[in-house]
C-alpha positions as CSV (number, residue, x, y, z in Angstrom):
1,X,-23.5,8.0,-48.0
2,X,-24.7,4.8,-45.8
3,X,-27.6,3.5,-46.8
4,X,-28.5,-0.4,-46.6
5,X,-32.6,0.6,-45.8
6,X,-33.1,2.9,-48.7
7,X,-34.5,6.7,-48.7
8,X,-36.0,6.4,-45.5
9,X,-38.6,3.5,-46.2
10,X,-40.3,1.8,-43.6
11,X,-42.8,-1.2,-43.0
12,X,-46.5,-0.5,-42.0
13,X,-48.8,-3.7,-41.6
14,X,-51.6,-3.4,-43.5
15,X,-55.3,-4.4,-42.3
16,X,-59.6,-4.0,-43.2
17,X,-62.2,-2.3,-41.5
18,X,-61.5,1.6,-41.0
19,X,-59.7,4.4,-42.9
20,X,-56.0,5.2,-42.7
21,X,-55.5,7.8,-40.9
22,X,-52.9,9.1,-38.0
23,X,-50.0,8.0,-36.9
24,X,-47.2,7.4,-38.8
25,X,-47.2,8.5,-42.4
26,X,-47.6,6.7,-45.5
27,X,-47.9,8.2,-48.5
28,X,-49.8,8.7,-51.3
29,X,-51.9,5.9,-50.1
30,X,-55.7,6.5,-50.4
31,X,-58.4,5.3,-48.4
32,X,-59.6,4.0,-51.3
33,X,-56.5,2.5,-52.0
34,X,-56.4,0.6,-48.9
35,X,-60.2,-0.7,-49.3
36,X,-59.1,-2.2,-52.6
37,X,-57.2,-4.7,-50.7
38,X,-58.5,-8.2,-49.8
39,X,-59.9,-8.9,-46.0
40,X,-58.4,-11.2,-43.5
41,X,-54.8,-11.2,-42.8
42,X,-52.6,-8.2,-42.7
43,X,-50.6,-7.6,-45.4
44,X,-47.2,-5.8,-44.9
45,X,-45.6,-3.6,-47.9
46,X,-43.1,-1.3,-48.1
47,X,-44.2,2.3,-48.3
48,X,-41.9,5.3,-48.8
49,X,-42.5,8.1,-46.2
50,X,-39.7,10.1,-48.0
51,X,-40.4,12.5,-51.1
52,X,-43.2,15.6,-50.6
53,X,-45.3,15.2,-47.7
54,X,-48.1,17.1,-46.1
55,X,-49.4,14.6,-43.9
56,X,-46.8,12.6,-43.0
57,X,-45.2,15.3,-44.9
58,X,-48.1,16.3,-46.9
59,X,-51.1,16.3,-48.6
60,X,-51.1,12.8,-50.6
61,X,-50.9,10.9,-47.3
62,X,-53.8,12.1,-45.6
63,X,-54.7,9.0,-44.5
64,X,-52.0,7.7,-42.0
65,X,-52.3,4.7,-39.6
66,X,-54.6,2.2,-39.7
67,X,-56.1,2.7,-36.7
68,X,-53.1,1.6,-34.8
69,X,-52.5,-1.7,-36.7
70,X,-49.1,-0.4,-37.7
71,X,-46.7,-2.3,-36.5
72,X,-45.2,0.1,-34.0
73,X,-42.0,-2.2,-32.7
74,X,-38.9,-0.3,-33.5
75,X,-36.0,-1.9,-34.7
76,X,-33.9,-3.1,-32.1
77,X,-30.6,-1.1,-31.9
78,X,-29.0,-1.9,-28.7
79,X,-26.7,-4.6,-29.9
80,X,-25.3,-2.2,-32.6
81,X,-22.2,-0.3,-32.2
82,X,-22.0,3.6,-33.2
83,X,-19.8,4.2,-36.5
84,X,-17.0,6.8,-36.7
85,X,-18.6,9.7,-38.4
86,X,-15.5,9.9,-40.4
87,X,-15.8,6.8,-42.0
88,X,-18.8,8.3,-43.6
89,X,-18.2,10.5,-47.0
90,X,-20.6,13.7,-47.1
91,X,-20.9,16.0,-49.8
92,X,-20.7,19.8,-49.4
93,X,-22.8,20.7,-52.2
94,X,-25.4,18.0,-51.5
95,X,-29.2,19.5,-50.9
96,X,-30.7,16.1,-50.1
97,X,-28.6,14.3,-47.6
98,X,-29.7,10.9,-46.2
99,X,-28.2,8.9,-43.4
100,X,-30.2,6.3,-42.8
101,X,-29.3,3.4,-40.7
102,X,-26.3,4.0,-40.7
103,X,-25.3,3.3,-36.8
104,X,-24.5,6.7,-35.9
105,X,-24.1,7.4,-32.4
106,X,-23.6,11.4,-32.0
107,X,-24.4,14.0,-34.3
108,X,-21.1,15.8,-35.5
109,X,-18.6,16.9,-38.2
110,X,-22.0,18.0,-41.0
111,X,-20.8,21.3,-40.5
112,X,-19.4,20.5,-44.5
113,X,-23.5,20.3,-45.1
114,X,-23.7,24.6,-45.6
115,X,-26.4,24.0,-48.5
116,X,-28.4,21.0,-47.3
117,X,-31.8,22.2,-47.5
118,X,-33.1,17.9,-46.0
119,X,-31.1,16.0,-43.8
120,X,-32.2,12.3,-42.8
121,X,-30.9,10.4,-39.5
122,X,-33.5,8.0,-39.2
123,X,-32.9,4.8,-37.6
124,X,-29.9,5.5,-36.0
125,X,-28.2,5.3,-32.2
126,X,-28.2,9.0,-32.1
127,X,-29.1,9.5,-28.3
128,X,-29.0,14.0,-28.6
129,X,-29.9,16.5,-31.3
130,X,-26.9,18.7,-31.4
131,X,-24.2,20.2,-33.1
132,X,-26.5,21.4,-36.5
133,X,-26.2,25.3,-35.7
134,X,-24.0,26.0,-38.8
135,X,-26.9,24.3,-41.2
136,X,-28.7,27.5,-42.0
137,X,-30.7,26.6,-44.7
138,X,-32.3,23.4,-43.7
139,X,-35.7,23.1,-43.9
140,X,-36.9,19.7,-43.2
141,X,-34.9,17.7,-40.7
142,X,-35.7,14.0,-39.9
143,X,-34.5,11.9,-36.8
144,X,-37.2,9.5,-36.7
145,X,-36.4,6.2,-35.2
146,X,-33.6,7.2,-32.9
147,X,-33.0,7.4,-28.8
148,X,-33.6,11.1,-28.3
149,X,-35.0,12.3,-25.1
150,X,-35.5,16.0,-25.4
151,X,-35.9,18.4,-28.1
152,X,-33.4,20.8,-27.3
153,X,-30.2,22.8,-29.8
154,X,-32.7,23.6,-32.8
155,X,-33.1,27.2,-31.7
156,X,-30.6,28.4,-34.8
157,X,-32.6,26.3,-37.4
158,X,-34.7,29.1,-38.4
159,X,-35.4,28.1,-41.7
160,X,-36.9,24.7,-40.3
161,X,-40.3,24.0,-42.0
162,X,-40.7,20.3,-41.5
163,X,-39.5,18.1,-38.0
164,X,-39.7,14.6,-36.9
165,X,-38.7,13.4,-34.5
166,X,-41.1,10.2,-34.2
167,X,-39.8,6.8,-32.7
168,X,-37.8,8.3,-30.1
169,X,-38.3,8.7,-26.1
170,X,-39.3,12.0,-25.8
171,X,-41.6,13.3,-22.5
172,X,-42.8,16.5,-23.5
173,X,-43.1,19.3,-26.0
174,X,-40.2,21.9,-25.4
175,X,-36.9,23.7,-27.5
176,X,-39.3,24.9,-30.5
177,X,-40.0,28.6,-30.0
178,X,-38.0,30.1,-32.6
179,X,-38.9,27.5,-34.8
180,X,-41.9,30.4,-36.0
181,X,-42.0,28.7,-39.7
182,X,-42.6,25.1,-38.4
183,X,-45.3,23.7,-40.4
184,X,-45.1,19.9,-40.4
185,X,-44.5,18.6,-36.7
186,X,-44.3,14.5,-36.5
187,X,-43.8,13.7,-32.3
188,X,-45.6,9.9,-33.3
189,X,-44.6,7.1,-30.9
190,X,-43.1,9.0,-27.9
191,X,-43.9,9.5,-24.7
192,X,-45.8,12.7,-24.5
193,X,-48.3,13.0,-21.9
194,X,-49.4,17.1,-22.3
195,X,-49.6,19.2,-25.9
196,X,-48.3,22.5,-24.7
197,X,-45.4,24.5,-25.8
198,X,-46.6,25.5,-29.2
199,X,-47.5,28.6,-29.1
200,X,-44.9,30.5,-31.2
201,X,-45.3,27.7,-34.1
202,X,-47.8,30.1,-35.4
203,X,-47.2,28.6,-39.3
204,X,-48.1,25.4,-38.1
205,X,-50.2,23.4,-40.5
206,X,-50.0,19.4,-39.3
207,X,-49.2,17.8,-35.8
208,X,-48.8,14.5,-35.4
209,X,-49.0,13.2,-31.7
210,X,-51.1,9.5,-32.2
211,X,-49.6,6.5,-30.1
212,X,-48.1,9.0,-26.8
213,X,-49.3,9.2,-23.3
214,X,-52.1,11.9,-23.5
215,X,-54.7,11.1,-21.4
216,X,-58.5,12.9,-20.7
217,X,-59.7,15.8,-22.1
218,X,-57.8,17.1,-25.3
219,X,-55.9,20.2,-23.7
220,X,-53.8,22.2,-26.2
221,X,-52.7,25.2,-24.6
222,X,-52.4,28.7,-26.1
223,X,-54.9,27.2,-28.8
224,X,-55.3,30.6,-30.4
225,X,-51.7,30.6,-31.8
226,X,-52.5,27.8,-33.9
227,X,-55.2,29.5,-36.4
228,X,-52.8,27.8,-39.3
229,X,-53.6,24.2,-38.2
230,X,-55.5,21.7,-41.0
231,X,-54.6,18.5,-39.7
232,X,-54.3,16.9,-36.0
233,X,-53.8,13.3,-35.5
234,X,-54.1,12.1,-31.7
235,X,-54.8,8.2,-32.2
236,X,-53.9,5.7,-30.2
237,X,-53.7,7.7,-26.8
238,X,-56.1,7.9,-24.2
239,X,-58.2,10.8,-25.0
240,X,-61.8,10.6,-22.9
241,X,-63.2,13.9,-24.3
242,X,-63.6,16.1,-26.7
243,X,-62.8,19.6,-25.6
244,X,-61.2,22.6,-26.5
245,X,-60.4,22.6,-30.4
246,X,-63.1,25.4,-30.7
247,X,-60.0,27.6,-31.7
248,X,-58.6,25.6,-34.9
249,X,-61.0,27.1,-37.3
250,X,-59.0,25.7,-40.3
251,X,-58.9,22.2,-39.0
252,X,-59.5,20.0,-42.1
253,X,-58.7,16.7,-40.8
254,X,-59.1,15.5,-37.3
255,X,-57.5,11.6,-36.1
256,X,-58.3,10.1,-32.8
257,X,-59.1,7.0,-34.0
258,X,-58.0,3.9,-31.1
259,X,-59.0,6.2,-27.6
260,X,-61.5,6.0,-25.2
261,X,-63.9,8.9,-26.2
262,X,-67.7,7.7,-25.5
263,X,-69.1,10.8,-26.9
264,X,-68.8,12.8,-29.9
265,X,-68.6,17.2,-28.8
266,X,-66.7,19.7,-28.7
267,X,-66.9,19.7,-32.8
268,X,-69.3,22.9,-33.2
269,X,-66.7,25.2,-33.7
270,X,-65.0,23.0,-36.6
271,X,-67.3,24.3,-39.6
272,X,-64.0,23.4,-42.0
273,X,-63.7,20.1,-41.0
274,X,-63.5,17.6,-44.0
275,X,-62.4,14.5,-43.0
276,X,-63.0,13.3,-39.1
277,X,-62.0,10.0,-37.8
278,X,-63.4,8.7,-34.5
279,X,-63.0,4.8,-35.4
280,X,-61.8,2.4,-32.2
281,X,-63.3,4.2,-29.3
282,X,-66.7,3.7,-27.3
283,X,-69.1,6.0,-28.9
284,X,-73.2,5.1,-29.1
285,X,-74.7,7.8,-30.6
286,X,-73.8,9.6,-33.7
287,X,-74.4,13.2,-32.4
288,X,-72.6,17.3,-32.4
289,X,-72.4,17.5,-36.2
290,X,-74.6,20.0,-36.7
291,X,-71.6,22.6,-38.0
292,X,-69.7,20.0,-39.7
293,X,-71.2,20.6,-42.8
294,X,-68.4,20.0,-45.2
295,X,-67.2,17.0,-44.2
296,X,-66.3,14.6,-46.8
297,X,-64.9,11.7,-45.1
298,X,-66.9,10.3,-41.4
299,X,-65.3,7.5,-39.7
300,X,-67.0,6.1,-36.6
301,X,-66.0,2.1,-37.2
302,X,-65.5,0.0,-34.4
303,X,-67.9,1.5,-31.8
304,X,-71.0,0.8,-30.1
305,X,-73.8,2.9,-32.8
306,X,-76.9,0.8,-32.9
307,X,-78.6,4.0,-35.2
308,X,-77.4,5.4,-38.2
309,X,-79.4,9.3,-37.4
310,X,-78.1,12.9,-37.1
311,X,-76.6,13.4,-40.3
312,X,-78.4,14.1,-43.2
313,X,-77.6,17.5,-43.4
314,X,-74.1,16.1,-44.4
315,X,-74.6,16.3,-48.4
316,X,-71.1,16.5,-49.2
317,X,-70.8,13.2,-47.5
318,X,-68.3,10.5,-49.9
319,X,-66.9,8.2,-47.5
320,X,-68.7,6.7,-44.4
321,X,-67.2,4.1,-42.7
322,X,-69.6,2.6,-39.7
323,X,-68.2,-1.0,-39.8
324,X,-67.8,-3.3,-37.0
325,X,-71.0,-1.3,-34.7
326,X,-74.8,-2.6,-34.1
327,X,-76.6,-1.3,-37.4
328,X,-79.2,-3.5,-38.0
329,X,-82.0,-1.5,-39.4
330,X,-82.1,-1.0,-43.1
331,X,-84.5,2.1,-42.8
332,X,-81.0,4.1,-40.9
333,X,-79.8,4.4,-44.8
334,X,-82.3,7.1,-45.5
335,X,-79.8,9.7,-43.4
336,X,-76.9,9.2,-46.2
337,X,-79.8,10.0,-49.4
338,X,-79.0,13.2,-49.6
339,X,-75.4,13.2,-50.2
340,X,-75.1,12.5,-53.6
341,X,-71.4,12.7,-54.1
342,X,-71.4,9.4,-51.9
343,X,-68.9,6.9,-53.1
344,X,-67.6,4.8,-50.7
345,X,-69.9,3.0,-47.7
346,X,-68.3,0.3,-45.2
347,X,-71.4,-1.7,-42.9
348,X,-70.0,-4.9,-42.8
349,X,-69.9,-6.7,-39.3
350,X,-73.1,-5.0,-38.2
351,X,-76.3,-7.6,-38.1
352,X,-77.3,-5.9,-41.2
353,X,-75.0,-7.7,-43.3
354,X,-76.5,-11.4,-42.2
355,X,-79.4,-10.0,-44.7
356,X,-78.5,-12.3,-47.9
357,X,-79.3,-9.5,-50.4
358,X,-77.2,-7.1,-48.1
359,X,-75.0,-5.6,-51.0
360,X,-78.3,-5.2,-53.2
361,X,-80.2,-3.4,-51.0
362,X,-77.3,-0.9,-50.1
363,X,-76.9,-0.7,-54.0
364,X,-80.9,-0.1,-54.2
365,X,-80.9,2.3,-51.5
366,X,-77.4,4.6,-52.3
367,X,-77.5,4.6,-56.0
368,X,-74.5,6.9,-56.1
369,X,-71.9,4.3,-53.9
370,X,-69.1,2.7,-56.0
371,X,-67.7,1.0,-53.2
372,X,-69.6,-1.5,-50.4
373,X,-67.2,-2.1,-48.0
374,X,-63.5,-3.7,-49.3
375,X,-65.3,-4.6,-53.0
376,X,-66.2,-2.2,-55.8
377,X,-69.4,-2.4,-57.4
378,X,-69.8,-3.8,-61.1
379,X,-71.9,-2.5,-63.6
């Protein structure tokens, strides 16, 4: 095996003021986690993207991107020269095989691979997906990082249950109808302009589309088919509206942090939602949360709210994060008293926190918060 970057880690740059969430995974890093980190510069660490995921693979990173301060600039491969695949040793009974930056150029001669159930090409030359028919039993399969410009040649991966093909060139959605148990799908960083095609990924649990071309109102055709879906991440496009997700009635977690949405809709039909992040767009009012209920986690940093309003009815409320807006009214804290459970609170960069006993008086007013913006609270 080739392997100078090892197990398919990558670099994320690290900054304040908003939840991590959407594009890109990083795992088993919190919110909480991040908001533990000093202000000011960002700070870059190694995270591994590898290993059980449910988000970016799974679960544990359910907080991806910082609202599009990831650094984003793929490594530059155009000077490197594609390696003989035969200089490259593979082992038939491996389960777990990872190719990582190794230079290769064309996929071929991994027929040996008969029981690889993960196979990693990330940050390679490989221009096509092709020539994996004979891998049967593979179920997560991982070109991120390449120069692939269409999805095409999967059709007898069957068993597929996790793809990503992030970090490549790709224009649309296509080649992934008898891929029916799907349920990871990572298409972050391409050039994807319309979310169509998915109607036979009818296991599909988390799509990942933030930093593409998608412009306008959300439109995700045949939205029926995806009853399965619990997370969509969309940051980083340039989304005006939001329309159209009235089908996803298991959504959990909704990303479209960093777009140009100037009014919160189209959320009635959510009633699972848990965690929604609206950070980095143009919103004013905090509205159309009436079903949202259950939502645990509310995001609307870096807009244009002068009035905390419209959600008390959210008790389950434990993170709100309205940094970086025009909150200047201490009295708006009364519509976060009845959430009990509340934990974490971020209002710094509003004219509220020019008040000198700003910490106090959130303290006073949200006994149950832990956490006032990037600083824990000590007792």
């Amino acid at each position: 095996m080739c392997s100078p970057l090892s197990g398919g880690r990558r670099r994320v740059s690290i900054k304040h003021g908003s939840p991590l969430i959407g594009w890109g995974a990083v795992e088993g890093w919190s919110t909480r986690n991040m908001a533990s980190l000093s202000t000011g510069e960002p700070q870059e660490m190694e995270v591994d993207r590898r290993g059980e995921s449910e988000e970016s693979g799974d679960e544990e990173t359910r907080r991806k991107s910082i609202n599009g301060e990831q650094d984003t600039t793929q490594p530059s491969t155009s000077k490197e020269s594609p390696v003989d695949m035969e200089t490259i040793t593979l082992d038939p009974d491996e389960e777990d095989v990872d190719l990582v930056h190794c230079r290769i150029g064309k996929i071929e001669g991994l027929e040996v691979l008969q029981k690889a159930k993960t196979l990693s090409l990330r940050q390679n030359l490989i221009k096509k997906i092709e020539n994996l028919d004979g891998l049967r039993s593979l179920q997560e399969l991982d070109v991120y990082d390449n120069q692939i410009r269409k999805l095409e040649n999967l059709q007898n991966l069957t068993e597929l249950e996790q793809l990503d093909v992030s970090f490549n060139v790709l224009r649309k959605i296509e080649g992934l109808e008898r891929l029916t148990r799907i349920k990871k799908l990572f298409l972050l960083h391409n050039k994807i302009s319309t979310i169509a095609n998915l109607n036979h990924l009818t296991s599909l649990e988390m799509l990942e589309l933030g930093s593409n071309r998608i412009r306008g109102k959300i439109m995700i055709e045949n939205l029926d088919s995806l009853a399965s879906l619990q997370s969509l991440f969309l940051g980083t496009n340039k989304i005006t509206q939001l329309q159209h997700l009235e089908g996803l009635h298991n959504l959990t977690v909704l990303s479209i942090q960093s777009n140009r949405i100037t009014k919160m809709e189209g959320l009635q039909g959510l009633c699972n939602l848990r965690e929604l992040y609206l950070s980095h767009n143009g919103i004013e009012l905090i509205e159309g949360l009436e079903n949202n209920k259950k939502l645990t986690t509310l995001d609307i940093a870096g807009n244009r709210v002068k009035k905390i309003e419209n959600i008390s009815h959210l008790t389950e409320l434990q993170e709100f994060w309205m940094n970086d807006n025009q909150i200047e009214n201490w009295s708006d804290l009364d519509e976060l008293k009845n959430a009990k459970t509340l934990e974490t609170v971020y209002l710094e960069r509003n004219p509220l926190q020019k008040d000198p006993q700003y910490r106090r008086k959130i303290m006073l007013a949200l006994p149950s918060v832990r956490q006032i913006d990037a600083t824990f609270i000590r007792f």
